[in-house]
N, C-alpha and C positions, 0 to 999 in steps of 0.2 A: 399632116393633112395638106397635101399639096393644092389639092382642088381649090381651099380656100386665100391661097397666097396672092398677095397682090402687089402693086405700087401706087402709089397716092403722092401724087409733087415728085414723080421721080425718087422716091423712098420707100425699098423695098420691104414691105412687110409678113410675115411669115400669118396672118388673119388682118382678116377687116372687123374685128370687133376689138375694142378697143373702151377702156371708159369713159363716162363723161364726166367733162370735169368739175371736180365737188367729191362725188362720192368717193368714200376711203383713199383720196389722194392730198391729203393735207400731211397728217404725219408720218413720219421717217417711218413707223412701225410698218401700218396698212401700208404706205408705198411699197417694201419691201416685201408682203405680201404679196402686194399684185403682182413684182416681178418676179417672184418665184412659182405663182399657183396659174398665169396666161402668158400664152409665149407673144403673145405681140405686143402691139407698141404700149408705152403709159403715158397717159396725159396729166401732167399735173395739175391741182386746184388752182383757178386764176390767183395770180396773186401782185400783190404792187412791193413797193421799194420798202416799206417799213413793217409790214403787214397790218392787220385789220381787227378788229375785234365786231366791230357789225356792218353791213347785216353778215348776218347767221350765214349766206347763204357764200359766201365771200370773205369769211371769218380765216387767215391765215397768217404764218410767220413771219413774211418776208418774202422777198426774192431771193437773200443771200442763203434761207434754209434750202431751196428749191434748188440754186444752184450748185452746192455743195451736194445735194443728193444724185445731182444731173453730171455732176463729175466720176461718182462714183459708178453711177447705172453705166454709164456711156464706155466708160472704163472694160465692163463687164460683157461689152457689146450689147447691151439694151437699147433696144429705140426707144429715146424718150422726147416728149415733145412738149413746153412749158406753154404754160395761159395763161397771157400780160391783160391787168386793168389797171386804171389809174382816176386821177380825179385833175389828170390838166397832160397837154402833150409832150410833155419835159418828160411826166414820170414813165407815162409809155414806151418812148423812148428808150427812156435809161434800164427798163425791167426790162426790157426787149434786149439791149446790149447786154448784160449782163446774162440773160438766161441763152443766149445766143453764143457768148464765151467760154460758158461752161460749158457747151459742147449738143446743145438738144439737136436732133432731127428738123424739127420744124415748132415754130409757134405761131400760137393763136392768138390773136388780139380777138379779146372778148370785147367789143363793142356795143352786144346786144343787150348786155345787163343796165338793167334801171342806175345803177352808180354808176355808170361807165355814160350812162348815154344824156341822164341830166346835168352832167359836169362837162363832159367833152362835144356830145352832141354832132359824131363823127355822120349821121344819118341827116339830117338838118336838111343837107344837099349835096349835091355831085360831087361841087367845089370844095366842100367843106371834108367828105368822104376823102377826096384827093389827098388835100393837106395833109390828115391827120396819118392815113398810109403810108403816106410819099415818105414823110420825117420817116419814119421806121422803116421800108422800106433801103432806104440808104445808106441805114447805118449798121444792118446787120447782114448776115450770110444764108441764114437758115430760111427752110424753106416756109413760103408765108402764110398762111390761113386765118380767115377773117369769119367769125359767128356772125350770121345776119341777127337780126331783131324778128323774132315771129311775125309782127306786124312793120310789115314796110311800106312805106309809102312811097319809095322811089322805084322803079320800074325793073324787072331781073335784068332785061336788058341790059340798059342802061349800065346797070352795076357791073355785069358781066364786062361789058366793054371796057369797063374802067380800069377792073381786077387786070386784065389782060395790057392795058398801056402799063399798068405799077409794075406789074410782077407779083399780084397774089396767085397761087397755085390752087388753093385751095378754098371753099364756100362749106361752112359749117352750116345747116341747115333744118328749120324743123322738119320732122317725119310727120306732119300736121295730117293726115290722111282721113276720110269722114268715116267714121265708125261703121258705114254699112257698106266699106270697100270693098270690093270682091274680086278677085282675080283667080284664073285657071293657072297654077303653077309650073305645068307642063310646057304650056303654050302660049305663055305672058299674055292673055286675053284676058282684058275687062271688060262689061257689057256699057255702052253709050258711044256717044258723040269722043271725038277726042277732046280733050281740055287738059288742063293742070289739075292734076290729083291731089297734089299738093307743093309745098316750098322746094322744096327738096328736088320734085320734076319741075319746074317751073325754070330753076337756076340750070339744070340738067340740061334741060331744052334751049336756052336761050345761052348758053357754053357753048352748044356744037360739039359735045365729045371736049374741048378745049380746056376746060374749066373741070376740076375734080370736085364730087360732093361729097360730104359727110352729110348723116342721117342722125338727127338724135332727138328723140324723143319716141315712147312707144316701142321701143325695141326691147322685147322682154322672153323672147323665145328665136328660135330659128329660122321657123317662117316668118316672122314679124322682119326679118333681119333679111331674107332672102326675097319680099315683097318690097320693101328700101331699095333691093339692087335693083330690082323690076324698075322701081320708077327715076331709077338713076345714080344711087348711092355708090359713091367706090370702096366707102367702110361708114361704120355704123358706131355710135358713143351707147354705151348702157349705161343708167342711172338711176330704174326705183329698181330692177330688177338686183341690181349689186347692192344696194341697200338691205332687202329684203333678206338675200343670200348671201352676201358677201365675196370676195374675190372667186369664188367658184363659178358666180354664176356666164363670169365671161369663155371661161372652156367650155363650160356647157353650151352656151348659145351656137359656139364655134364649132364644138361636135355635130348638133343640131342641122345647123346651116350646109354642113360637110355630106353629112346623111341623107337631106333633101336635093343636094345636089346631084346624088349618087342616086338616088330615087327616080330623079328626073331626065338620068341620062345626059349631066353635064361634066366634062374634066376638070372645068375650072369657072370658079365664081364669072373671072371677068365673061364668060359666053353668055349671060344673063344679064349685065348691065346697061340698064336704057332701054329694052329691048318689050318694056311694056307696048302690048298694042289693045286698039279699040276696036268696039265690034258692036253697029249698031247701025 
């Protein structure tokens, strides 16, 4: 499905669906799954230097499982892309080096999760955002991507310019959109005023085309996934949907997406991203 092929951080991906990280990416089994049943990239379960037993939601091995799996995938030609937390900036750091050595595509510093963010507190402020990036930023090669926090209190702006002096590529973001969204799919028209739809367009918009989003949350079909690019998404994380289904459900969404594209008279995802307008 050529339609849906894209790049994100200058890394070529054959879909912009992809999953979020948590669901079936902790053990070697379901990793394995995922790279055999979706041709695009895998995102690993965040994880820190010795791994985790709680919360639940952050429960993992290690780094060294992760990397050892990331040696193998990458080996394979699989994009795979690792998701560092930590509980001080040493160990971000060092899970960042190491999942970086073993070969991943890009990683995400999860910074948005509750244990990531009442230990390090990389959101605090500008300054504080700087520091905690910059250390990582310098000490590895792969391409960077940063989860916002659904609620932020520092301005997309603001972040965007920051992302752009470090060198993050990449803004993971919610798909926070109000449940009585409506958009014409044909003609990217919503009815109102312009504004921010949601996180997602907000970093979108305040990037300039510059800054690539990820969309996750709420992506559970292929219009849900193909409404994300509308408001700016370069790819999209699923996470109750793969739950529900299991590693199926990301070809499906991909087929989906592929379908309404073709529906709508477009060759390629990128001719739909951003390209939300208003009408009011």
């Amino acid at each position: 499905m050529e339609r849906t092929s894209i790049q994100i951080g200058g890394i070529e991906l054959t879909s912009p669906v992809m999953n979020a990280s948590g669901p079936h990416s902790a053990e070697t089994g379901e990793i394995y799954e995922l790279s055999a049943r979706h041709r695009g990239a895998i995102l690993f379960k965040s994880c820190n230097v010795a791994g985790l037993e709680a919360p639940d939601n952050l429960k993992n091995l290690g780094v060294e499982h992760f990397a050892a799996l990331a040696r193998e995938l990458t080996g394979r030609g699989k994009a795979v892309f690792g998701s560092v937390v930590g509980n001080n900036d040493d160990e971000l750091v060092n899970v960042a080096k190491i999942l970086d050595r073993a070969g991943v595509k890009g990683l995400e510093l999860n910074l948005a999760d509750d244990y990531v963010q009442n230990s390090v507190g990389a959101f605090a402020s500008l300054d504080r955002l700087k520091d905690v990036i910059g250390r990582v930023r310098r000490e590895v090669q792969a391409v960077l991507a940063v989860k916002i926090p659904p609620k932020l209190s520092l301005e997309p702006r603001a972040v965007v310019d920051l992302f752009k002096q470090i060198g993050v590529a990449i803004a993971v973001c919610a798909n926070d959109l109000a449940k009585d969204f409506t958009v014409d799919l044909r003609n990217g028209v919503t009815p109102g005023a312009h504004r921010s739809v949601s996180q997602v367009h907000a970093f979108f918009e305040a990037g300039g085309g510059l800054l690539d989003v990820v969309a996750v949350g709420g992506i559970n079909g292929g219009r849900d996934a193909y409404i994300a690019h509308l408001t700016g998404a370069k790819a999209v994380q699923v996470g109750s949907a793969l739950i529900k289904e299991g590693a199926g459900a990301l070809g499906r969404i991909d087929r989906e997406l592929d379908n309404l594209l073709g529906e709508n008279e477009k060759s390629s995802v990128n001719e739909i991203i951003g390209t939300l307008r208003f009408q009011g």
